[in-house]
N, C-alpha and C positions, 0 to 999 in steps of 0.2 A: 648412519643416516643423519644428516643435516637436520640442524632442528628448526622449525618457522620462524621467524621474526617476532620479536616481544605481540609490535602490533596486532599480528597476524592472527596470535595465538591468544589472545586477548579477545579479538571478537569472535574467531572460532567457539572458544569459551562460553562467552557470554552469548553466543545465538543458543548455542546447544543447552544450555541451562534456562536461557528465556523459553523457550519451547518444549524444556519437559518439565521446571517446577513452576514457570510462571513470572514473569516480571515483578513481581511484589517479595516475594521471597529471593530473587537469587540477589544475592547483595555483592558486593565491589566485591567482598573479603571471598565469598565463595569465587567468583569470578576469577580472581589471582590465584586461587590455590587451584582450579582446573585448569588455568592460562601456566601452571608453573612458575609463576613469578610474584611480588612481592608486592601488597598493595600498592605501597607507595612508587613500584614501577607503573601499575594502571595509569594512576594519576595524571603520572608524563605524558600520556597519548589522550587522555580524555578528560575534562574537569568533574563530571557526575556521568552517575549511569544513567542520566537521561540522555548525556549526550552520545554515550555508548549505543544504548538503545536506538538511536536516532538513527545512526552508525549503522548497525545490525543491520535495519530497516532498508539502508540505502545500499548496503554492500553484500547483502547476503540475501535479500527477498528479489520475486521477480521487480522487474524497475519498472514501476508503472510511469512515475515523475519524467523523469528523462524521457518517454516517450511523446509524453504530455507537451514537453518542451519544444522537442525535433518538430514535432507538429503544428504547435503553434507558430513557432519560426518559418513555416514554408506551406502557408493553407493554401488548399487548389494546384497545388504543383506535381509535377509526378502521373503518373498512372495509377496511381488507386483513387477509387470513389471513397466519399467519403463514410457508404456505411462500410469498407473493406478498413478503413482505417479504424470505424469506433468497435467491428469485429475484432482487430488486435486489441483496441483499449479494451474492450470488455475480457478478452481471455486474460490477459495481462493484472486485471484488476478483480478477476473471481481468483487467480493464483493467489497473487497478493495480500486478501482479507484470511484466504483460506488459509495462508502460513503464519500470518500478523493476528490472528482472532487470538490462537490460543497462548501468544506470549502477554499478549495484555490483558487477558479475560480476568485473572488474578486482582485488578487493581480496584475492579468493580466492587468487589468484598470490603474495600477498604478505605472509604469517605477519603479519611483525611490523607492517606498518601497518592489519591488519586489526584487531591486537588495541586498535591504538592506537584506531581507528573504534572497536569494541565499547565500548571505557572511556569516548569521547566521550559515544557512545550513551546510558550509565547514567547518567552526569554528566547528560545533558539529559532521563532520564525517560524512554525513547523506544527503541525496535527493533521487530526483525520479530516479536516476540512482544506486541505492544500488538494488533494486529486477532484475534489469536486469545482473547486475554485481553477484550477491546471483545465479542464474538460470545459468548464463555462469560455472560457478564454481561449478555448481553439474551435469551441463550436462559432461564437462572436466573430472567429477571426474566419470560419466557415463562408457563415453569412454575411459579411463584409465582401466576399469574392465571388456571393451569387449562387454558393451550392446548396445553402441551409435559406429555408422562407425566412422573407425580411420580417413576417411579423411571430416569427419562432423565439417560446421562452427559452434561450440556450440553458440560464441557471436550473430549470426545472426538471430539462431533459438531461442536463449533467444530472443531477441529484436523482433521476429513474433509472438511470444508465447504471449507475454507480451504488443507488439502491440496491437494486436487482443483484448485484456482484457480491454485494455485501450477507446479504440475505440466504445467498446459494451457497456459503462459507458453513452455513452454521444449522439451517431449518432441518434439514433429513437423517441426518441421523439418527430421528427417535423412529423413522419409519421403519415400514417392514425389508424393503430393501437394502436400509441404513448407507442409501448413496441417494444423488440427484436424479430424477429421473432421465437427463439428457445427457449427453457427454459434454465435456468442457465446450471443445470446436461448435458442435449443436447448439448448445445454451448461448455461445458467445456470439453466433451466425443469426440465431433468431431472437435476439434480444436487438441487436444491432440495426435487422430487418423493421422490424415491429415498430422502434424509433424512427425511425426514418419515413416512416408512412406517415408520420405526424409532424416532421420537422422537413423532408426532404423539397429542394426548391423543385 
């Protein structure tokens, strides 16, 4: 059997180790030795594992960005209303936290390598503050075409939208049922509904 490409197997790697020991522990060195290859091959394809991380995030979690994008680029066009669109953003963005919470939960333990992530982070453009910043900017582009009220906070209702997503990732667990009370589609339908009583023109 053919074997992956260096790259390939590198982030395969590196997802699978962010996800079961955590972003703070899995280091470049483990990373190569489960990628099969030699640190100094990593390096070719990535400068730091934040950028790897970064990587991960874009190539192997659901794509909430790219959604973010398409949407912005073409507000009001098409056949879906706009809470059928922020329905996909919200399913899209409870996947997303739900896969991304437990690779980065690790860093929180650890001040100083966190801040060192943070600085990574602005160096590459990039944090947990781009999907809320992406959704401020298509709900604007909304309300520029008359679907979202003109006097609608978009940043707020991105930041409830994306709250909400964030929060359904990680709260139940400790419960009795040890799941959400709704199903994805449900949570993502009436979250969706719920904003749009508040922002819809």
């Amino acid at each position: 059997m053919e074997q992956k490409p260096a790259r390939v197997r590198i982030i395969d790697a590196a997802h699978q180790l962010m996800l079961t020991i955590g972003l703070a522990r899995a280091t470049t060195k483990e990373i190569a030795r489960a990628a099969d290859c030699s640190e100094a091959a990593l390096y070719k394809y990535f400068a730091s594992k934040e950028e790897l991380f970064v990587v991960v995030l874009k190539e192997r979690l659901p794509r909430l960005n790219p959604l973010l994008k398409q949407l912005i680029a073409s507000p009001g066009s098409g056949e879906r209303t706009v809470e059928q669109n922020l329905t996909e953003i919200a399913r899209q963005a409870a996947l997303f936290y739900e896969q991304s919470f437990p690779i980065a939960a690790s860093l929180y333990a650890e001040p100083r390598l966190k801040e060192r992530h943070n600085e990574a982070m602005r160096e590459l453009g990039t944090g947990p503050h781009t999907p809320i910043r992406g959704l401020d900017a298509y709900l604007r582009s909304e309300r520029a075409a008359g679907r979202v009220r003109a006097d609608a906070d978009t940043y707020a209702a991105a930041s409830l939208l994306l709250g909400a997503c964030a929060q359904r990732a990680f709260a139940y667990e400790a419960t009795t049922a040890g799941a959400p009370p709704q199903s994805l589609d449900e949570f993502a339908a009436s979250v969706a509904r719920v904003l749009m009583r508040g922002i819809g023109a």
